[in-house]
C-alpha positions in Angstrom: -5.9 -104.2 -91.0 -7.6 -101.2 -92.5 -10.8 -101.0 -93.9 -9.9 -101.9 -97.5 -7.7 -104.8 -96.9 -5.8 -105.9 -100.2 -4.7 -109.3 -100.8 -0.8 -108.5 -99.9 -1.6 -105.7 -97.2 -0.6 -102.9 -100.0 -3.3 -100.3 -101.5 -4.9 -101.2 -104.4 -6.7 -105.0 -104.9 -9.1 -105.6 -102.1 -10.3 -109.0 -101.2 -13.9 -107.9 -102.4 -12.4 -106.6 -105.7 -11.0 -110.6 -106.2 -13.9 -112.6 -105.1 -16.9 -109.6 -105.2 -20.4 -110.6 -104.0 -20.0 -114.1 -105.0 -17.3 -114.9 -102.9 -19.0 -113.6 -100.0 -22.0 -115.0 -100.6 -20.9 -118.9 -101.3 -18.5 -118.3 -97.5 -21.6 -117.0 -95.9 -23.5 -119.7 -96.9 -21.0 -122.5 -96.6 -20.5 -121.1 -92.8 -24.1 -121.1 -92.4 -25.1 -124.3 -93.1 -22.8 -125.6 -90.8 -24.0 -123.3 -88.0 -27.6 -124.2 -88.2 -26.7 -128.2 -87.4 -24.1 -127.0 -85.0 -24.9 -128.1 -80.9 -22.6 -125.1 -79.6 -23.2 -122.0 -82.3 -27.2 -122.7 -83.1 -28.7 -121.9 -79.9 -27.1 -118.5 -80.2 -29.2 -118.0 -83.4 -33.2 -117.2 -83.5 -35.0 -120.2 -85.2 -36.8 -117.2 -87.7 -33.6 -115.2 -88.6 -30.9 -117.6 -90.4 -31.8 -115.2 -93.9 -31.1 -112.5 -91.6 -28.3 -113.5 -89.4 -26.3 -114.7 -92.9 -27.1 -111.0 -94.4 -25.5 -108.7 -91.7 -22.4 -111.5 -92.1 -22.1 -111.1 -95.9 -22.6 -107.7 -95.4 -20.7 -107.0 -92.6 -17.5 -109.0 -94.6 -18.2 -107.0 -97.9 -17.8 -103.6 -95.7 -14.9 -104.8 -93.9 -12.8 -106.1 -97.4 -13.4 -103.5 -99.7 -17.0 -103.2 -101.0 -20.2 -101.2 -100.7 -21.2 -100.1 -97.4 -24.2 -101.7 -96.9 -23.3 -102.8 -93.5 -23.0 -99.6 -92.0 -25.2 -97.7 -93.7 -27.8 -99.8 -92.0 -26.8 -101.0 -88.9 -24.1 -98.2 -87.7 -20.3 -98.9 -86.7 -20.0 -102.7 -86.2 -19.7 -102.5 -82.4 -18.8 -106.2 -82.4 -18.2 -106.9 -78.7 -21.3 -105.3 -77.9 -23.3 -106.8 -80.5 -21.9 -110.2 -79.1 -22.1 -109.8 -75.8 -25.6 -111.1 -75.2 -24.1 -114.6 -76.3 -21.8 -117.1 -74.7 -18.7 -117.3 -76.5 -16.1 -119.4 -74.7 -13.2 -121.1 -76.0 -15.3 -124.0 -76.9 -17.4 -121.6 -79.3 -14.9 -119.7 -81.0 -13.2 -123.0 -81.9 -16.3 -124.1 -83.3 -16.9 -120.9 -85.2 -13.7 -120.6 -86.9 -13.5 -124.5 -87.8 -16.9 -123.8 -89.7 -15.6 -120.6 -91.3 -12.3 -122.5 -92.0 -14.4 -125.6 -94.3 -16.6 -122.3 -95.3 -13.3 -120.9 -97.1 -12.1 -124.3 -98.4 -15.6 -125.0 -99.8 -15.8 -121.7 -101.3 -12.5 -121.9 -103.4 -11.4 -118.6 -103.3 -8.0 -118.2 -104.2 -4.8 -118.4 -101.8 -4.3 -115.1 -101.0 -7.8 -114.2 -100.3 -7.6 -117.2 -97.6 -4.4 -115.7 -96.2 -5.8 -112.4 -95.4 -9.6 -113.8 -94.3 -8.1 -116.7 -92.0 -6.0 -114.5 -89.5 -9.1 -112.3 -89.5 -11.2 -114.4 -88.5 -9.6 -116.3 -85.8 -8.5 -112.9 -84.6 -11.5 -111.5 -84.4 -13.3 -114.7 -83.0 -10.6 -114.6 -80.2 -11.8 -111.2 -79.3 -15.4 -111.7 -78.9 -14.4 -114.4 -76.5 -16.5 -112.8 -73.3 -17.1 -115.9 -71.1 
């Protein structure tokens, strides 16, 4: 994947250019309010930053699929692993974590092709945090 990932892999139409702010912000938010009830995922959250913590995610997404750079003009290059690495994500929590952004996407209703790309990224990318 490059940095403006299109909606069939080709240059052109990004994901963010098909579902904008909007779209980012209803997934964010679905996947959030699962989180917070969650027994596995919400420990690795502080109690005060859920605002916070659903930000640098919207953010992060909307650098990563084709829109402003919000993300990285302030926090940096993402640095995932490292970011992560504090937390303990096992199998059982990256299961967890892409389940919720799984009904996140579903409850979002973007369209098909927007899922196609987003799914594989997430569980990819949830594999690779994987540090326990």
């Amino acid at each position: 994947m490059n940095e403006r990932e299109t909606t069939d892999g080709s240059p052109g139409v990004t994901v963010y250019d098909v579902i904008g702010e909007d779209g980012f912000a209803r997934l964010t938010a679905g996947f959030y309010r699962r989180v917070r009830g969650d027994d596995v995922l919400s420990p690795m959250y502080p109690d005060d930053d859920w605002d916070g913590a659903e930000q640098r995610l919207r953010d992060f997404l909307v650098f990563r699929f084709g829109g402003p750079q919000r993300y990285i003009e302030q926090r940096g290059h993402p640095r995932l692993r490292m970011r992560h690495l504090p937390f303990p994500i096992d199998q059982r929590a990256r299961d967890r974590w892409v389940s919720h952004m799984d009904a996140a996407l579903a409850e979002a209703a973007v369209p098909g092709e927007v899922i196609d790309v987003l799914r594989p990224f997430f569980a990819q990318t949830a594999t690779f945090m994987m540090n326990r």
